[in-house]
N, C-alpha and C positions, 0 to 999 in steps of 0.2 A: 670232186670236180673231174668231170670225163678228161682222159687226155689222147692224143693220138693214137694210140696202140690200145686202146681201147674200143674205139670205132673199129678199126683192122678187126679185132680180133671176134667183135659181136657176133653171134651165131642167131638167127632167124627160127622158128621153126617156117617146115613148106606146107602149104594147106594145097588143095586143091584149085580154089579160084583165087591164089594168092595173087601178088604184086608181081613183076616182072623182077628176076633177080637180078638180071645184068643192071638194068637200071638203077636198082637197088644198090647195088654193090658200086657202081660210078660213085650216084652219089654219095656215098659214105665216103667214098677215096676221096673227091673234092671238099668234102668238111675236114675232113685227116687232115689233109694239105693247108686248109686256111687256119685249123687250128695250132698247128704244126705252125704256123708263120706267126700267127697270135703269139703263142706260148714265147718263140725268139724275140719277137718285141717288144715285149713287156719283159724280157729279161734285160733285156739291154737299156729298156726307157728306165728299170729300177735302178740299173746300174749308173746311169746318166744321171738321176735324183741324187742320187747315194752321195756320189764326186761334187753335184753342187752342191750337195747340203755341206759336206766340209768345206770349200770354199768359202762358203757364205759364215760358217764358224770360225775359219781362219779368216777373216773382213771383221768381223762383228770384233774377233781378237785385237784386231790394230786399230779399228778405230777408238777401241774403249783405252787403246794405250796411248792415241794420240791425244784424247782427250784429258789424258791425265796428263 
């Protein structure tokens, strides 16, 4: 999986009737930046999962003792 500093670090070759690099190079930095914000929210949405899921095992815990 690509990750930020990955995109940064990509090297192009230059052709003659290439692409515009300035362009080129934006772009890449606004995929950096959203992947970059990706990458932080999915750390945080795993870690959000994570805490519910032991709640939800501490819950399942009491009620299987209330039920006794």
């Amino acid at each position: 999986m690509l990750k930020p500093i990955d995109i940064r670090e990509k090297q192009f070759e230059i052709k003659m009737r290439g692409y515009d690099r300035e362009q080129v190079d934006d772009f890449l930095d606004q995929i950096m930046q959203d992947m970059a914000t990706l990458y932080k929210d999915n750390a945080s949405l795993t870690e959000e999962i994570n805490k519910l899921k032991a709640k939800m095992t501490e819950f399942e815990a009491k009620e299987k003792s209330l039920a006794q």
